[in-house]
C-alpha positions in Angstrom: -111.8 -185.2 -240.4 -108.1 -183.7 -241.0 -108.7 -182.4 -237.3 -108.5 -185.6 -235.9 -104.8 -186.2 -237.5 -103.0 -184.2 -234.6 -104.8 -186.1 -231.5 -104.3 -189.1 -232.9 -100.7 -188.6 -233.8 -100.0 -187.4 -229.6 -101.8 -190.5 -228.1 -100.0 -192.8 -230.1 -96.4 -190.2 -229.0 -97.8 -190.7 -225.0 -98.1 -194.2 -225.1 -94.4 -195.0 -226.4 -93.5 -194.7 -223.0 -95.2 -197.6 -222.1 -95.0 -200.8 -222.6 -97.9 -201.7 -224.7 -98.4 -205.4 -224.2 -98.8 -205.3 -220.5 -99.9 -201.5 -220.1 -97.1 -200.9 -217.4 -94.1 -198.6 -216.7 -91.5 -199.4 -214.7 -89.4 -196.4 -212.8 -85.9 -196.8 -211.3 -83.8 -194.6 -209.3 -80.4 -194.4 -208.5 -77.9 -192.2 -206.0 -75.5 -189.5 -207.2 -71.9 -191.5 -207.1 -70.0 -188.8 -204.7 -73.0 -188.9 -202.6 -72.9 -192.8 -202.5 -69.1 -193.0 -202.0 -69.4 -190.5 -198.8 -72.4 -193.1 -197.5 -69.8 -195.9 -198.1 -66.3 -193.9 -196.1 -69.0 -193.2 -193.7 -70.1 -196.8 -193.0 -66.4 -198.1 -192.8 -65.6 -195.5 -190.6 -68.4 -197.0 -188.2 -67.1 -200.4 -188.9 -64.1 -199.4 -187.9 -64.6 -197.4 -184.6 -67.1 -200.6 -183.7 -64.4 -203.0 -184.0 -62.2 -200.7 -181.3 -62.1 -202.8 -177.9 -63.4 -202.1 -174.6 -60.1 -200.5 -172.8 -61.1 -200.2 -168.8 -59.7 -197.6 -166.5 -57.3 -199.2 -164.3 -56.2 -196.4 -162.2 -57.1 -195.2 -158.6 -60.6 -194.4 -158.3 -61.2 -194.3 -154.5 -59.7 -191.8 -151.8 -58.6 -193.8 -149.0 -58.5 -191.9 -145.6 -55.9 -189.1 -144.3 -53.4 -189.9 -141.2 -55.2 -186.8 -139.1 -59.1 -188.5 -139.9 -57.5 -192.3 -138.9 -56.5 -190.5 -135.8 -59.7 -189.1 -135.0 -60.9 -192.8 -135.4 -58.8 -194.3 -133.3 -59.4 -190.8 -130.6 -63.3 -191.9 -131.0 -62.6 -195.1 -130.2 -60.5 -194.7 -126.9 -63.1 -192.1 -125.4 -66.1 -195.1 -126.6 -64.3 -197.4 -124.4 -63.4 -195.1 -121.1 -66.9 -193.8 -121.6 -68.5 -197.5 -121.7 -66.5 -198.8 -118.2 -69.5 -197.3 -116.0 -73.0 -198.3 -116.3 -75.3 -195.4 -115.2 -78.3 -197.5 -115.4 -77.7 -199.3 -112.0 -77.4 -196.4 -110.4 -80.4 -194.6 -111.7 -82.5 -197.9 -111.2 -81.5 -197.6 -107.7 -82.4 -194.5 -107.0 -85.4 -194.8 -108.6 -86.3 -197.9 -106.5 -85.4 -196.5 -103.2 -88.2 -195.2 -101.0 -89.4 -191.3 -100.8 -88.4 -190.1 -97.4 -91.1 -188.7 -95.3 -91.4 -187.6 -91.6 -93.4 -190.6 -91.1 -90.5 -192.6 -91.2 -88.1 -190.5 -90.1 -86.8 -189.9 -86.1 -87.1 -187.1 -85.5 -85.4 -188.0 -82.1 -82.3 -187.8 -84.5 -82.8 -184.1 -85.2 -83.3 -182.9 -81.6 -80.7 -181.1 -79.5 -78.3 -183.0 -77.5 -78.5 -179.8 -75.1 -82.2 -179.6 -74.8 -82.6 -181.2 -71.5 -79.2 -179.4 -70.0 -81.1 -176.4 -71.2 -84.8 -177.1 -69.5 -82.9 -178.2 -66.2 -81.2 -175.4 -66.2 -84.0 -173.1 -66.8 -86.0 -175.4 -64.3 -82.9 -174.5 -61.8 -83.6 -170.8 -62.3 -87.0 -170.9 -61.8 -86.3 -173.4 -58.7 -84.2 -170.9 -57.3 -86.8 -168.2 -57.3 -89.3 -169.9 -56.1 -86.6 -170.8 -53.0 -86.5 -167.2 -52.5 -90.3 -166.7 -52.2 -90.6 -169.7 -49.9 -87.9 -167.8 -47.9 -90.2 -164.5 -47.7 -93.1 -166.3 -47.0 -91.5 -168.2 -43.8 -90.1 -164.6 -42.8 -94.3 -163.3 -43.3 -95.1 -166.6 -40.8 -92.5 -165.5 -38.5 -93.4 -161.8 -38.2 -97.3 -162.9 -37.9 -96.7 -165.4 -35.0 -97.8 -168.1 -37.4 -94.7 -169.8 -38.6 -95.1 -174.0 -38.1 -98.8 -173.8 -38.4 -101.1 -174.0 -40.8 -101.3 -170.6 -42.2 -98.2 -170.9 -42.4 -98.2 -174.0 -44.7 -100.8 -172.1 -46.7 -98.7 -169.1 -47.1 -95.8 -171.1 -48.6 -97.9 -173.4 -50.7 -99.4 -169.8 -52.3 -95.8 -168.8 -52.8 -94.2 -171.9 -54.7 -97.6 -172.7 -56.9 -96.5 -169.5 -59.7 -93.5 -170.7 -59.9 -94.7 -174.9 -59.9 -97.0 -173.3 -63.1 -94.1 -171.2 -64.4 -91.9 -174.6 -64.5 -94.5 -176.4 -66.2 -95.4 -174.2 -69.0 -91.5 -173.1 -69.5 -90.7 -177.3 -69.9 -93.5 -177.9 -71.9 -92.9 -175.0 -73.9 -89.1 -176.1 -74.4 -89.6 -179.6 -75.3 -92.4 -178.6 -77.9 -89.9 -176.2 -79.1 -87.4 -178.5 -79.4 -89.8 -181.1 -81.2 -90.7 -178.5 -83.7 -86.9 -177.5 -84.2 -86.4 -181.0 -84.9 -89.3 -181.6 -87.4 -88.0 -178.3 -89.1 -84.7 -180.0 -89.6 -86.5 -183.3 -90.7 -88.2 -181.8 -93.0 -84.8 -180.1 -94.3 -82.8 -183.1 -94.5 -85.7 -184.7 -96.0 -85.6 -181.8 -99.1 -81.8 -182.0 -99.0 -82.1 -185.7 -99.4 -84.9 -185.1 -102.6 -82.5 -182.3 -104.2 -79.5 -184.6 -103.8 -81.2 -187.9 -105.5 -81.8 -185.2 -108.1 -78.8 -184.1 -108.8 -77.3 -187.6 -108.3 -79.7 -188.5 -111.3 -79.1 -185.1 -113.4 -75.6 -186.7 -113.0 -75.8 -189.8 -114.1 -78.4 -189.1 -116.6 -75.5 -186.7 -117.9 -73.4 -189.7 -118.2 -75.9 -191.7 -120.0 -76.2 -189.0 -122.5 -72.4 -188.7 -122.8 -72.4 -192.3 -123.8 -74.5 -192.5 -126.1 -73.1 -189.6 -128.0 -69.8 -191.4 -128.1 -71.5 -194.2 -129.8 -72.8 -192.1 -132.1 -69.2 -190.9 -132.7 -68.0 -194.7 -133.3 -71.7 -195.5 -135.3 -70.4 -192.1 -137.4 -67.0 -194.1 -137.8 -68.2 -197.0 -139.1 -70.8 -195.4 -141.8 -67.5 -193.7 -142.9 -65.9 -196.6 -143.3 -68.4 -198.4 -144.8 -69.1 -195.8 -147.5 -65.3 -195.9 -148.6 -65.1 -200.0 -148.8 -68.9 -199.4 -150.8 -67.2 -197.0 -153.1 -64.3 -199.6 -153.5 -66.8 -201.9 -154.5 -69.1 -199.9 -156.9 -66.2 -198.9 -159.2 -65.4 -202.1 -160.4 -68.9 -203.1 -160.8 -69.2 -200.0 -162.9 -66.2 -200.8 -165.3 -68.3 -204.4 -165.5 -71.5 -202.2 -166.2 -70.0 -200.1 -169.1 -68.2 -203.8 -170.3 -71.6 -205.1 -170.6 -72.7 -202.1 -172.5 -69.8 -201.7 -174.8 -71.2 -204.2 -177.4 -74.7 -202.7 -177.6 -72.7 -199.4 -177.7 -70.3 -200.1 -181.0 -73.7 -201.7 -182.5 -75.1 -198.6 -182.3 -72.5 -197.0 -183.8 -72.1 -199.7 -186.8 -76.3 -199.2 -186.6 -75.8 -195.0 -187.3 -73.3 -195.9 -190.1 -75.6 -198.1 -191.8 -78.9 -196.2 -191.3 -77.3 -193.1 -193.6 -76.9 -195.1 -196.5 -79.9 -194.9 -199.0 -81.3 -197.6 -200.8 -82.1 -198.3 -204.0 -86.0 -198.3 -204.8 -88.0 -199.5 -207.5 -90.9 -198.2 -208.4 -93.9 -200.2 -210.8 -97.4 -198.0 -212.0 -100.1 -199.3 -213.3 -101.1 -197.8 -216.9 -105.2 -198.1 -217.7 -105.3 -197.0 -221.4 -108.6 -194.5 -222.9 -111.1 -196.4 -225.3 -109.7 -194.0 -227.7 -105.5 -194.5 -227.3 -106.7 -198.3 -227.6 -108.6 -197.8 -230.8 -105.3 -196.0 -232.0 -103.1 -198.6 -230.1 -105.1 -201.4 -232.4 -104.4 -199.4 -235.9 -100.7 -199.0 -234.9 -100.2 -202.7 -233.9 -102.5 -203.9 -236.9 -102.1 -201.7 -240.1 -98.7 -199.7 -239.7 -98.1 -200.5 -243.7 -101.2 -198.9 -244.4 -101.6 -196.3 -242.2 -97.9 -195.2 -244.0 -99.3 -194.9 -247.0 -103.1 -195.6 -247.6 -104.2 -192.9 -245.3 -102.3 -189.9 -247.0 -103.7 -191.0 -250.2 -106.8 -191.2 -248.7 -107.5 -187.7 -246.8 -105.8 -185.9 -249.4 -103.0 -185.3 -250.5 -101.9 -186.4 -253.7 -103.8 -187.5 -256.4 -103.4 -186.3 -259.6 -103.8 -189.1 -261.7 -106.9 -188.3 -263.0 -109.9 -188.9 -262.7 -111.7 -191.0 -260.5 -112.8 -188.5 -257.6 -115.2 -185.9 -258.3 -115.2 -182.5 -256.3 -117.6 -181.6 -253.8 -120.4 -178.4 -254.7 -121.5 -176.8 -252.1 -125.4 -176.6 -252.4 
């Protein structure tokens, strides 16, 4: 039983701590000062750089253009408007409405000689001439025979002129068919020359056309220039109104990082379940602290010399 002295003597020690009418503790923390007074410069710090006001640039932004590229523009715009005076459209649509040549259609009376008939009566005089001659030998054969006047002699003279009647025949035929093919040759030349030129005519003004519309493009390239400079113009203000509109959210965030450093102060309440035993001990502490002062040393021993009432224990 003197065992149970020390045990009893700790629980009641442990539960000191608590409060032992509503078996709770109660734990409270608080900051080191000089950590706690750099939270608070830091938060006025923040108060103060948040109250700062929104101060806009007000300066130049925006690079007008230089003397030598406003000369190019105005260059650009004087070879637009000598390059615009001619419209290569009507021409081309009118060569491309105009009818193909073909020999068909064409004269060919137009391409002949002007000295093909001089030359076939002139060859026809030639061969006229020789056929005189054999006339003339075949009278001098009728003479020397008798036989000139009759009708051997008509015979003789017929046989003499009808090579040379063939021989004027063929050579005319063959002259004007000559000619006829000359003349279809140089149809059919002109007609070519006529095809290449309509070509070239349209390679021309197709040229032109392309010319055109690359000086447009120049003066379209002039105008995106432009535009982009008076765009620029425009976005920098809206951007200083931008960042105006963002400068509030900005210092809040600031005031915001100021305040999220400083710690707060936390309390903290445990619940405290007592043992059966540290509530047996709890009950004779709350309801016999006189006697458990003084009855209980008497009692396991410790002082008693006044004689005689306790006998001593034998051990069997």
């Amino acid at each position: 039983m003197p065992q149970a002295l020390p045990y009893i003597g700790t629980a009641i020690a442990a539960k000191q701590a608590f409060d032992p009418k509503t078996g709770k503790q109660t734990v409270s923390q608080t900051i080191d000062p000089a950590q706690m007074a750099m939270y608070e410069d830091l938060y006025r710090r923040s108060k103060g750089i948040a109250a700062q006001p929104f101060v806009p640039y007000t300066g130049p932004r925006v690079a007008g253009f230089s003397p030598d590229q406003l000369r190019a523009f105005e260059a650009t715009r004087g070879l637009f408007e000598t390059g615009m005076q001619f419209d290569p459209l009507t021409d081309i649509r009118g060569i491309a409405e105009a009818p193909i040549p073909s020999l068909l259609s064409t004269d060919i009376s137009a391409y002949q000689s002007p000295f093909q008939q001089q030359v076939i009566d002139q060859t026809m005089a030639d061969i006229q001439r020789q056929a005189d001659i054999a006339r003339g030998f075949s009278q001098d054969q009728a003479i020397g025979a008798g036989a000139f006047g009759g009708s051997r002699s008509a015979i003789l003279e017929a046989e003499s002129q009808r090579p040379f009647i063939e021989q004027m025949a063929r050579t005319s035929a063959g002259l004007r068919q000559a000619g006829f093919e000359q003349a279809q040759r140089a149809a059919e030349s002109d007609i070519a020359r006529q095809m290449r030129g309509r070509e070239f005519q349209a390679g021309l003004l197709g040229g032109i056309s392309a010319e055109q519309q690359r000086r447009l493009g120049m003066l379209g390239g002039i105008g995106t220039q432009q535009q982009a400079l008076q765009q620029r113009a425009l976005d920098v203000p809206y951007g200083e109104f931008q960042r105006a509109l963002a400068y509030p959210q900005q210092q809040l965030g600031l005031l915001a990082q100021g305040v999220s450093a400083q710690p707060q102060l936390m309390g903290k309440t445990a619940a405290y379940q007592p043992s059966s035993l540290e509530g047996v001990t709890s009950a004779l502490n709350i309801l016999s602290q006189p006697f458990m002062e003084s009855g209980f040393q008497n009692l396991f021993g410790g002082g008693g010399s006044s004689g005689g009432g306790s006998t001593p224990m034998r051990s069997a």
